[in-house]
C-alpha positions as CSV (number, residue, x, y, z in Angstrom):
1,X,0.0,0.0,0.0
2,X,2.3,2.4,1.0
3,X,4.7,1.7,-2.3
4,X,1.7,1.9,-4.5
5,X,0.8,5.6,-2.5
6,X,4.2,6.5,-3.0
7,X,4.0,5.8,-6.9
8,X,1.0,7.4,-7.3
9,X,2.3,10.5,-5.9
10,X,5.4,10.4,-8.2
11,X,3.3,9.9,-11.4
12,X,0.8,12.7,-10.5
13,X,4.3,14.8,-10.4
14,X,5.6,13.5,-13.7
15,X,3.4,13.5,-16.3
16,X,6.1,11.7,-18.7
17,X,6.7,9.0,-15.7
18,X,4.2,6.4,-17.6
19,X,6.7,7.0,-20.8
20,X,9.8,6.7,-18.5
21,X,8.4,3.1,-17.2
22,X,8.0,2.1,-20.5
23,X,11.7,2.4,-21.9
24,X,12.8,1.1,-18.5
25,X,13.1,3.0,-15.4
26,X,14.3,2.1,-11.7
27,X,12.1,4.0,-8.9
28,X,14.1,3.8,-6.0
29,X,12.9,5.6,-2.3
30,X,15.5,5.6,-0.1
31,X,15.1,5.9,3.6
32,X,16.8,5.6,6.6
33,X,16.2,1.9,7.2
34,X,15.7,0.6,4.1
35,X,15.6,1.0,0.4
36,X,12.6,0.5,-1.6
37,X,13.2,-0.5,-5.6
38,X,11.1,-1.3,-7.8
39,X,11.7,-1.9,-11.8
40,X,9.6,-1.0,-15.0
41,X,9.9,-1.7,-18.1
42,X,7.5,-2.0,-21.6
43,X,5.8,-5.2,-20.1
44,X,5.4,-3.4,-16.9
45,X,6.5,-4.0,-13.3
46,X,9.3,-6.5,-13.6
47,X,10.2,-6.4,-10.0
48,X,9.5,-4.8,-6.5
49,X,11.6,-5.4,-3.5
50,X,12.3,-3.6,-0.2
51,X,16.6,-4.1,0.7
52,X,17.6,-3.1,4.4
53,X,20.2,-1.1,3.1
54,X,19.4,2.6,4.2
55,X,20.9,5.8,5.4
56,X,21.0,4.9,8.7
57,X,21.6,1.5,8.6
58,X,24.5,1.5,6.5
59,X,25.7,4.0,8.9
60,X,25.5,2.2,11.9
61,X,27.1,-0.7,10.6
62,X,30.2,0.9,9.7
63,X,30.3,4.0,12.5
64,X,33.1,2.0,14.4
65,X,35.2,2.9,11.6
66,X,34.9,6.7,10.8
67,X,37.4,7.7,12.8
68,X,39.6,6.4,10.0
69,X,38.4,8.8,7.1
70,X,39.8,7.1,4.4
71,X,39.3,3.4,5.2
72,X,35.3,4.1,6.4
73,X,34.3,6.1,3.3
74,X,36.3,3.1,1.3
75,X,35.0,0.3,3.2
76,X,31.1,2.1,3.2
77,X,31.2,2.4,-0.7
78,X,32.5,-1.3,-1.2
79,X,30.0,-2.3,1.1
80,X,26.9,-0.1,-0.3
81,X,27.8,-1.4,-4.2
82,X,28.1,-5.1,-3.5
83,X,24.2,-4.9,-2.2
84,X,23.5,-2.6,-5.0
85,X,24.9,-4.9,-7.6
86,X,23.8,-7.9,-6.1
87,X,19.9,-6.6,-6.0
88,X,19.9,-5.3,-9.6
89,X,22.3,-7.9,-11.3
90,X,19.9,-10.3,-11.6
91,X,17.0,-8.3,-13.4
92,X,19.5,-8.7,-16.3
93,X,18.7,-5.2,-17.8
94,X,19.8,-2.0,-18.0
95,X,17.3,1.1,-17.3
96,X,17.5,4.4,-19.0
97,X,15.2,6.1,-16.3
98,X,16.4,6.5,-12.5
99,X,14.0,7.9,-10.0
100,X,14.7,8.7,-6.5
101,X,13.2,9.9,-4.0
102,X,13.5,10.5,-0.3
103,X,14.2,12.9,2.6
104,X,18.2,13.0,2.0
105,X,17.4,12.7,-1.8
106,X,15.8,16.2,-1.4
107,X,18.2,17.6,0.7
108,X,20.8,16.4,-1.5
109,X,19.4,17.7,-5.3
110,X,18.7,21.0,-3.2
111,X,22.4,21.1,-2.2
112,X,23.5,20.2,-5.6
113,X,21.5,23.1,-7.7
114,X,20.5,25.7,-5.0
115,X,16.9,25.2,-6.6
116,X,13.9,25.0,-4.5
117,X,10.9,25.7,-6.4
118,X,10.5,23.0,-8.8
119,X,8.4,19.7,-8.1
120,X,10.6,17.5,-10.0
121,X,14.3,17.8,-9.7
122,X,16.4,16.5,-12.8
123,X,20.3,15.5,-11.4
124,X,23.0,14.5,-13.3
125,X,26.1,11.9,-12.7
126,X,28.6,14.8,-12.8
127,X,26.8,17.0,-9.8
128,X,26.2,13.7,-7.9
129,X,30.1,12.8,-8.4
130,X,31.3,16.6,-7.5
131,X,29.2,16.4,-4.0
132,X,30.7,12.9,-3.2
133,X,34.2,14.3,-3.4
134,X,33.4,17.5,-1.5
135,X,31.6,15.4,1.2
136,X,34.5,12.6,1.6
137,X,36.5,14.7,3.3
138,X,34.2,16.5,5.4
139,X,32.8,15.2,8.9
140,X,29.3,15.9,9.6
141,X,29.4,18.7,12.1
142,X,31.5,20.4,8.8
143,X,28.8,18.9,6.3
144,X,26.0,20.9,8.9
145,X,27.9,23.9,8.8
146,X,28.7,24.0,5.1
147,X,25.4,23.3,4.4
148,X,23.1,24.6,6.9
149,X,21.3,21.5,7.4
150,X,20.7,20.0,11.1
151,X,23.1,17.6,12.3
152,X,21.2,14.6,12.2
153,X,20.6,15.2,8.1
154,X,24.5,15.9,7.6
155,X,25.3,12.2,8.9
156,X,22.9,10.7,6.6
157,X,24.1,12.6,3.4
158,X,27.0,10.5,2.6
159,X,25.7,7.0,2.8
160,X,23.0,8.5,0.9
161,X,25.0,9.5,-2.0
162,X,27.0,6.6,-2.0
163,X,23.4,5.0,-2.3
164,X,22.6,7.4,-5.0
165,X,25.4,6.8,-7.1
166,X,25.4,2.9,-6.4
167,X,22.5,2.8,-8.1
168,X,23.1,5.5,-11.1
169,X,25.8,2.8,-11.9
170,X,23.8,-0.2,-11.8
171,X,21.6,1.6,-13.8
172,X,22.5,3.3,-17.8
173,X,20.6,6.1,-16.8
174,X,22.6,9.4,-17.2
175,X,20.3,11.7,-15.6
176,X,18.2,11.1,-11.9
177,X,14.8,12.3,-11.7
178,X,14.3,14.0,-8.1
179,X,10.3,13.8,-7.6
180,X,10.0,16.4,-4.2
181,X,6.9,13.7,-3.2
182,X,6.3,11.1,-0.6
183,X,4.0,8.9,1.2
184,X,2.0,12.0,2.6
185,X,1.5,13.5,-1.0
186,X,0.1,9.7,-2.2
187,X,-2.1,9.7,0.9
188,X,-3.3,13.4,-0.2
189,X,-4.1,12.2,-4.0
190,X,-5.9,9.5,-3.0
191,X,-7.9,11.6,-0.3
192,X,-8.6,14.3,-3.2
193,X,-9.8,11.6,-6.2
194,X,-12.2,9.4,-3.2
């Protein structure tokens, strides 16, 4: 239910998204716990699967080693692209269309183009890379700071974009659709078409 609410909300803010599905397109939500994917492609929905692999998850497995910059952020992306790859590798396809959404996927487009008033936010692989190097060598008390986004946020941002781009490369897709929706927006649709 609350993957199909989520959808709904994203399609009501992309009119192309039925287009996007159809010449294959990865929706991915990614939230502190988990991450939710789920594939399209011209047959339809080819697969739908919720990975424990979130912000905050990630994060806690590998907090012990922070304290050693290089070897956590090393060790974190490893870790973050083996479950990437081994979730997507065996759809056997590649998908033009990557869409993301999510509370650090928000924060993280509005970082990355100082935009704030369009619904859906269009990233490319180059911004994604240039905040992944500013951020790996920056703690998150300097990430808050730099940023001016609450402490809490500035941890989750870089397991977040190591998600991000983990799944950009598992993907073809050259550009990452940003829909500024969520659960509560589904929930609101549905409430306004009953």
């Amino acid at each position: 239910e609350e993957r199909f609410l989520t959808q709904q909300a994203i399609q009501r803010a992309m009119p192309e998204y039925d287009k996007l599905k159809r010449e294959g397109l990865l929706a991915i939500n990614i939230g502190s716990g988990g991450v939710k994917i789920v594939a399209y492609d011209a047959e339809g929905l080819r697969y739908s699967q919720n990975v424990p692999l979130g912000a905050l998850r990630v994060r806690q497995i590998l907090s012990r080693l922070e304290l050693q910059s290089a070897t956590y952020t090393h060790l974190l992306e490893e870790y973050i692209d083996y479950h990437v790859q081994e979730v997507i590798e065996p759809l056997k396809e590649k998908y033009r269309h990557l869409v993301m959404t999510g509370e650090e996927v928000d924060s993280i487009y509005r970082i990355c183009s100082n935009e704030t008033e369009q619904n859906v936010h269009v990233m490319d692989q180059n911004e994604l890379r240039k905040l992944y190097e500013q951020l790996m060598f920056m703690n998150a008390s300097q990430i808050s700071s730099e940023y001016g986004i609450s402490f809490d946020r500035a941890e989750m941002l870089m397991p977040t974009v190591m998600l991000m781009r983990a799944f950009e490369r598992a993907s073809n897709a050259k550009k990452i659709y940003c829909p500024s929706v969520g659960l509560s927006d589904g929930i609101l649709y549905e409430i306004c078409r009953g």
